[in-house]
C-alpha positions in Angstrom: 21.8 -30.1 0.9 21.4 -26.9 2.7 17.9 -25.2 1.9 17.9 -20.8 2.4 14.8 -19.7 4.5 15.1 -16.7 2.3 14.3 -19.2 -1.0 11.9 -21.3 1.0 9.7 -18.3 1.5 9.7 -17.1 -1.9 8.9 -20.8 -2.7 5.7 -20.8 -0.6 4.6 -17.3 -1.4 4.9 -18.3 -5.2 2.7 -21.4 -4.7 0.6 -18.9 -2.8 0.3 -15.9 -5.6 1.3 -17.9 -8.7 3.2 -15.1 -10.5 7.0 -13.9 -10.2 5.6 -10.6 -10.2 3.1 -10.8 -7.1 6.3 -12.4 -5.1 8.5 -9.5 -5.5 6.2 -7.0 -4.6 4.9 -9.0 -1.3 8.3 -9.5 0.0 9.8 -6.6 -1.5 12.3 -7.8 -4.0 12.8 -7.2 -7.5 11.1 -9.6 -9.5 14.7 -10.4 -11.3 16.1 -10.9 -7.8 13.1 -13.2 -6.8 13.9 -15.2 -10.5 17.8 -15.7 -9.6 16.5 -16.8 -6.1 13.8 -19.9 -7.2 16.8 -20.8 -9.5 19.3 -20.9 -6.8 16.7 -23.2 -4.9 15.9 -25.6 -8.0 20.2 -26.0 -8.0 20.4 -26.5 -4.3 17.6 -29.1 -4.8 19.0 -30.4 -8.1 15.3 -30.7 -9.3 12.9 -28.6 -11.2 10.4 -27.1 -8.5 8.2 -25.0 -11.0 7.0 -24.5 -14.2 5.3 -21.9 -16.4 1.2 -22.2 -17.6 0.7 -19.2 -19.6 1.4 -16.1 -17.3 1.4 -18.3 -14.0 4.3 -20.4 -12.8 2.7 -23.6 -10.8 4.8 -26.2 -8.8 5.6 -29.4 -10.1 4.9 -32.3 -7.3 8.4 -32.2 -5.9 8.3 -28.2 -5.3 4.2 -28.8 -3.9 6.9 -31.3 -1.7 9.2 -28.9 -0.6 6.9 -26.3 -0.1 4.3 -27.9 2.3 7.6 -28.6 4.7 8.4 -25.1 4.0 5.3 -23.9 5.4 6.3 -26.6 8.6 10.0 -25.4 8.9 9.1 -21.4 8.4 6.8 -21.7 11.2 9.5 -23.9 13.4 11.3 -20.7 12.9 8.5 -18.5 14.1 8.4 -20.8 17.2 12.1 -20.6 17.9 12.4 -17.0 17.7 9.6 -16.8 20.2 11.3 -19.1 22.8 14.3 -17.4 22.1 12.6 -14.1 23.0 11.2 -15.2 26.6 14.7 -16.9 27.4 16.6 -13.5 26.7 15.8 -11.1 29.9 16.0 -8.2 27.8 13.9 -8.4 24.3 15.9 -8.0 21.0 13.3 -8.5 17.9 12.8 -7.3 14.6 9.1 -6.5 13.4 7.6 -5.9 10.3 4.1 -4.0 10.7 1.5 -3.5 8.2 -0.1 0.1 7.9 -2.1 3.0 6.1 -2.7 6.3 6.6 -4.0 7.4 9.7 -2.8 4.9 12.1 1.0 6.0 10.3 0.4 9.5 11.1 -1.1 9.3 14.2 -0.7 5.6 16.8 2.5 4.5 15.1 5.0 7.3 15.7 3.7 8.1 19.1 4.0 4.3 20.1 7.3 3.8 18.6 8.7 6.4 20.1 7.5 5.5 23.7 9.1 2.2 22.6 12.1 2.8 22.2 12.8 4.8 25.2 12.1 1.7 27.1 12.9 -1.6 25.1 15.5 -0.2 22.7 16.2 -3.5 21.2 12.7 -4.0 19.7 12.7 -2.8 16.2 9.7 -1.9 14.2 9.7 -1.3 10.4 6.8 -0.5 8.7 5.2 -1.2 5.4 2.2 0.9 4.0 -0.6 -1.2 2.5 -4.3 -0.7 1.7 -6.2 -1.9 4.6 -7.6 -4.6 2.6 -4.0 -6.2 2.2 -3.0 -6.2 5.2 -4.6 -8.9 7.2 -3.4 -11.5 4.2 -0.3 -10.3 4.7 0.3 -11.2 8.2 -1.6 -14.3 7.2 1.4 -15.4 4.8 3.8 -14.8 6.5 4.7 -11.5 5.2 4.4 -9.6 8.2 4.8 -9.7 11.5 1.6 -8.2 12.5 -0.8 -5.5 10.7 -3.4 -2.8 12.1 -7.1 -4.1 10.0 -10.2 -2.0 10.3 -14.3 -3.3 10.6 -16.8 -1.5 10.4 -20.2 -1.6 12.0 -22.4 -1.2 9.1 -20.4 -3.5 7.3 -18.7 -6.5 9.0 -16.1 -7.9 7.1 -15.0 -11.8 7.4 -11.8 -12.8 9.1 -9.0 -14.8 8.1 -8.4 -18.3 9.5 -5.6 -18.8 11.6 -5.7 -15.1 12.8 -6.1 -13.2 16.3 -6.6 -9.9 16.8 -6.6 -7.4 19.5 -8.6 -4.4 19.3 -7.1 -1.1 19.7 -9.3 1.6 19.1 -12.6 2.5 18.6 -13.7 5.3 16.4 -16.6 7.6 15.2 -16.8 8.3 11.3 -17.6 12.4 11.1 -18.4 14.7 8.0 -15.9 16.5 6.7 -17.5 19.6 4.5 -15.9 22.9 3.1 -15.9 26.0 5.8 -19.1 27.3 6.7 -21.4 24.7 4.4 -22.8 23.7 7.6 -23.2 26.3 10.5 -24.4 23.9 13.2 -22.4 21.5 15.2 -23.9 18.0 14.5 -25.7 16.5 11.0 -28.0 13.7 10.2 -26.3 12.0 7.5 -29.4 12.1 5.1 -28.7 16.0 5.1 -25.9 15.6 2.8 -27.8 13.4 0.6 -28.1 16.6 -1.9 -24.4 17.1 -1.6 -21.7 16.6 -4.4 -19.6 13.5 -2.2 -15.7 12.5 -2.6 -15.0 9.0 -1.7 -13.0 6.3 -2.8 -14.3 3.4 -4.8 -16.7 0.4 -3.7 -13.8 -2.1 -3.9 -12.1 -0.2 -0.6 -13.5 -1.5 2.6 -14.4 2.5 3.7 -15.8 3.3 0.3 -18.1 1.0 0.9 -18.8 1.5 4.4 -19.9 4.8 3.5 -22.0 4.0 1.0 -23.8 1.7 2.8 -24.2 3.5 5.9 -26.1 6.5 3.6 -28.1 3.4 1.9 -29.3 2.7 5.1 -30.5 6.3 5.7 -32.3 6.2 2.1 -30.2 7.2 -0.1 -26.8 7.0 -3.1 -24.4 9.5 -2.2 -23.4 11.4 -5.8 -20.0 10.9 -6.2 -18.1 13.6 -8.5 -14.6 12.6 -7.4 -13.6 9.1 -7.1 -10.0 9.1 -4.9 -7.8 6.7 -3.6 -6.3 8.2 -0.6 -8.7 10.3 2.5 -5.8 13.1 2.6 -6.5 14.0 -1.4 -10.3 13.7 -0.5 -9.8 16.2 2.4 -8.0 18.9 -0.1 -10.9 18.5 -2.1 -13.1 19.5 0.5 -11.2 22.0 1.3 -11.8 23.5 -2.2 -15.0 23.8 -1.9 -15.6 20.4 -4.2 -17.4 18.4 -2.0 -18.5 16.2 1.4 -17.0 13.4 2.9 -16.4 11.0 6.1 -13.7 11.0 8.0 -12.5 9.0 11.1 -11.2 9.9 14.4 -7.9 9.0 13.9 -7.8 11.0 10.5 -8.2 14.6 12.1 -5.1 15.2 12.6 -4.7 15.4 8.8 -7.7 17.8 8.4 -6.5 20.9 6.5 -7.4 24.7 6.7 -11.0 25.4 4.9 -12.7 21.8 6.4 -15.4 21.5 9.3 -15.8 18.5 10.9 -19.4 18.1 11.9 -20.5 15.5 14.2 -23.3 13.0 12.5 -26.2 12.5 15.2 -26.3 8.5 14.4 -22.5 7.7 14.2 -20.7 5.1 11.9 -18.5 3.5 14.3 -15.4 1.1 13.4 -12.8 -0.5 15.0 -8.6 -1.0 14.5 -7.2 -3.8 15.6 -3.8 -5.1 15.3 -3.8 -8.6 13.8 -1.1 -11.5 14.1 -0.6 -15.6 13.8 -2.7 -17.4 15.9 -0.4 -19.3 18.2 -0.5 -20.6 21.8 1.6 -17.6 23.2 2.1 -14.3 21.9 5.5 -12.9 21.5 7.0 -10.7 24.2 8.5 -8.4 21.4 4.6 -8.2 20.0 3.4 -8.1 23.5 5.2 -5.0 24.2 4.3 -3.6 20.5 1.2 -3.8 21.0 0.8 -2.5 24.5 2.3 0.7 23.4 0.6 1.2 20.8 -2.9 0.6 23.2 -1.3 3.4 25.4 -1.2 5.9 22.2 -4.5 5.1 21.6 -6.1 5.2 25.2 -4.2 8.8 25.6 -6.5 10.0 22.3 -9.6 8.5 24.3 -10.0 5.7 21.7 -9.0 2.8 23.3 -11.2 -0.5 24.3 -10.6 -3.8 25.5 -7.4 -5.7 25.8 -8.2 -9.0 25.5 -7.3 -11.2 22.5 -10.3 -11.5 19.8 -10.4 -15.1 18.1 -10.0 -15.9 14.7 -14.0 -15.8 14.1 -15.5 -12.4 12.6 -16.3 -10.0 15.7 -19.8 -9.2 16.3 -20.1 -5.2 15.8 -22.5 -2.9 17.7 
């Protein structure tokens, strides 16, 4: 019996997510292909390894078998790649990354391309998530390593068998239409009159927002709900309302938007989260030192040291 690490994966993530559906889109397949792929498995087993309850598939006992080894032999493989890495003298790896927004359009091309200009055989693909997915996604196995946000008014917990190393840290600012606000900085109470664009409650910043203006006495009014900062910022710059914005962010500010200082920041911090394991990875090693560098050259860089798997303590 020979068992594919491809089909052992999509084993695991399907006793992880429960529908055929959730597998394709974490390890980017189609959910057909994913289909043709557990079948393949159940043949090369010559047992059934799943079964449908209503819209979920669930394991029987002999794939709950196969895929608690699975979880064993996938991470023998993560182990073996990294011995293999600090045998080679020159590092040859393949990452997948885990990113949104700003940290796409501003850390990741200026690391990557530093990168390659000194370890050519390290290859780094990205994928772009919501910040909320992306630390479960390095978590299963998914990817390689993801940048995660947390923010001061509003710790978030972290996930178990996680590390993390933090690699910038960053005011929030208000972002208003041209000339709304003449002087240079603003309490954040001042725009408590102010039609607001934000995204919802559910997204780790909406709610950082919200809770940082609760804390200064007030709801922001919320007229437009959005999903992504770059479509809050052209609204802003129509004239249709206030929001936050990070460091990291401005460089997608738009004509006919001012970014005022607030006088008591909202601070958060990007990390770059990864497998807890005894060693790191050169390949990762060198990933994320670059992508320190990029941050350190845009003044937002603190600490290097490895944070553990507990929640961080924010100031």
């Amino acid at each position: 019996m020979e068992l594919s690490l491809r089909r052992l994966r999509m084993l695991r993530e399907l006793h992880l997510r429960g529908t055929v559906t959730a597998v394709a889109a974490a390890l980017h397949y189609s959910p057909s292909g994913v289909s043709q792929q557990l079948a393949q498995l159940e043949r090369d087993v010559g047992a059934r390894l799943v079964e449908r309850h209503g819209r979920r598939l669930l394991l029987t006992n002999l794939g709950l078998v196969l895929a608690e080894h699975a979880e064993q032999i996938l991470g023998s493989v993560d182990r073996a790649t990294m011995a293999l890495e600090q045998a080679q003298n020159g590092v040859t790896a393949r990452l997948t990354a885990g990113v949104w927004a700003s940290v796409a359009s501003s850390l990741v091309p200026q690391a990557l391309s530093s990168l390659a200009v000194r370890y050519p055989g390290i290859e780094v693909r990205t994928v772009e998530l919501d910040p909320e997915q992306t630390a479960g996604a390095v978590k299963d196995g998914t990817l390689d390593f993801s940048f995660v946000i947390d923010y001061s008014v509003t710790p978030v917990a972290w996930e178990p068998n996680l590390t993390r190393t933090i690699i910038a840290v960053e005011r929030l600012h208000a972002a208003v239409p041209a000339g709304m606000i003449p002087s240079g900085t603003v309490r954040l109470a001042q725009l408590a009159d102010y039609p607001w664009i934000l995204a919802r409650e559910s997204d780790h910043f909406g709610l950082a927002v919200r809770i940082a203006c609760r804390q200064k006495g007030f709801d922001p009014r919320i007229v437009h709900t959005v999903a992504e900062q770059p479509t809050a910022l052209a609204m802003a710059a129509g004239g249709l309302g206030v929001t936050l914005v990070s460091d990291l962010a401005l460089e997608l500010i738009p004509d006919g938007v001012d970014i005022i200082a607030l006088e008591e920041p909202v601070m958060r911090t990007v990390s770059i989260a990864y497998r807890a394991s005894p060693t790191r990875r050169p390949s990762l090693e060198l990933v994320i030192n670059a992508i320190r560098t990029a941050a350190a050259e845009k003044g937002l860089a603190m600490g290097s040291a490895p944070v553990s798997s507990e929640p961080a303590a924010e100031s």
